[in-house]
VMD Tcl script that draws the C-alpha trace (Angstrom):
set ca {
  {120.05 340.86 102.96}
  {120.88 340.96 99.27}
  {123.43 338.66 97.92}
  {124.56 341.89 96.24}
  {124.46 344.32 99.09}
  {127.64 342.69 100.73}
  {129.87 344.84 98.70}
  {128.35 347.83 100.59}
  {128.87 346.36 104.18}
  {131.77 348.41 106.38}
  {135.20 346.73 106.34}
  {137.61 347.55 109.30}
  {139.14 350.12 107.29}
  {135.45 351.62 106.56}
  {134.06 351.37 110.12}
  {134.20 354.69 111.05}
  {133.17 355.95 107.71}
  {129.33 357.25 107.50}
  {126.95 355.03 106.16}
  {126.42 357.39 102.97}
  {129.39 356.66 101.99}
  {129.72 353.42 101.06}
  {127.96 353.50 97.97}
  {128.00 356.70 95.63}
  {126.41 357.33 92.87}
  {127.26 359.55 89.98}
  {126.09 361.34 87.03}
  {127.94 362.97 84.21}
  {127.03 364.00 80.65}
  {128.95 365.33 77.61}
  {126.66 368.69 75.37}
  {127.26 369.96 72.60}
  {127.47 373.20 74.66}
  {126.23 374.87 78.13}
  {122.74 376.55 76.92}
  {120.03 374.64 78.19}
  {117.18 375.63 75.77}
  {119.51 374.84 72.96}
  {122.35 371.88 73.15}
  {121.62 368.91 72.88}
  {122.94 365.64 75.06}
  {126.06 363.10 73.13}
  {126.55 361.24 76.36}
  {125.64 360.46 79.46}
  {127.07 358.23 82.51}
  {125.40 357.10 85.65}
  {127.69 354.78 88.16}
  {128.03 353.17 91.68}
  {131.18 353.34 93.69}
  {132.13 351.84 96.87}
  {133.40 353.53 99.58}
  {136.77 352.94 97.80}
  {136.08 354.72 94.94}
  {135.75 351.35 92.81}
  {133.45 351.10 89.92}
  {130.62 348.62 91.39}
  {128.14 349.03 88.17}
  {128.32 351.43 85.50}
  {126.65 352.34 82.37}
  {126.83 355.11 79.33}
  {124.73 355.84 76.36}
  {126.25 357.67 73.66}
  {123.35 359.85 71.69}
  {123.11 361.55 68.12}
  {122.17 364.92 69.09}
  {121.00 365.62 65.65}
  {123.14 368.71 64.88}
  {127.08 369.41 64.10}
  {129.05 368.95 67.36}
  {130.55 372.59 67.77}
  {134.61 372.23 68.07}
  {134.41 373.85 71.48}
  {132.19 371.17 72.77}
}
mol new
graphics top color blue
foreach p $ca { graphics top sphere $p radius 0.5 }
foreach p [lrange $ca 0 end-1] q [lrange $ca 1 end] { graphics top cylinder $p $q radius 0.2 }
display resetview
C-alpha cells in the first residue's frame, strides 16, 4: 500500500459504503458557449474527493480562448 492511499481506506462510518465511492473524481469546464464546433474552453477543473465529499487533490487551468467571451457565457 501507498502512503497516500490511506485516505481512501473505509472508516466505521464508511464501512458499508461501496468501494467506488470512496474516491470520486470530477470534471467541470467553463465555454464561452454550448456549440461544440465553435466555443472555445476558459476553464477547466479535474478533482478527487473522498467519500466525504472533501477536496483530496485538485487542479484548474484557466485558458485564453482567443475570442470575446459572449456576456451569456
Amino acid at each position: 500500500m501507498h502512503h497516500h492511499d490511506r485516505a481512501f481506506l473505509p472508516t466505521p462510518r464508511h464501512a458499508s459504503a461501496p468501494a467506488w465511492s470512496r474516491a470520486i473524481g470530477v470534471f467541470d469546464l467553463e465555454t464561452t458557449g454550448v456549440d461544440v464546433a465553435r466555443d472555445r474552453i476558459v476553464t477547466a477543473h479535474v478533482g478527487l474527493l473522498d467519500g466525504d465529499g472533501a477536496v483530496r487533490r485538485s487542479r484548474a487551468w484557466l485558458a485564453d480562448p482567443g475570442i470575446d467571451i459572449p456576456e451569456g457565457a
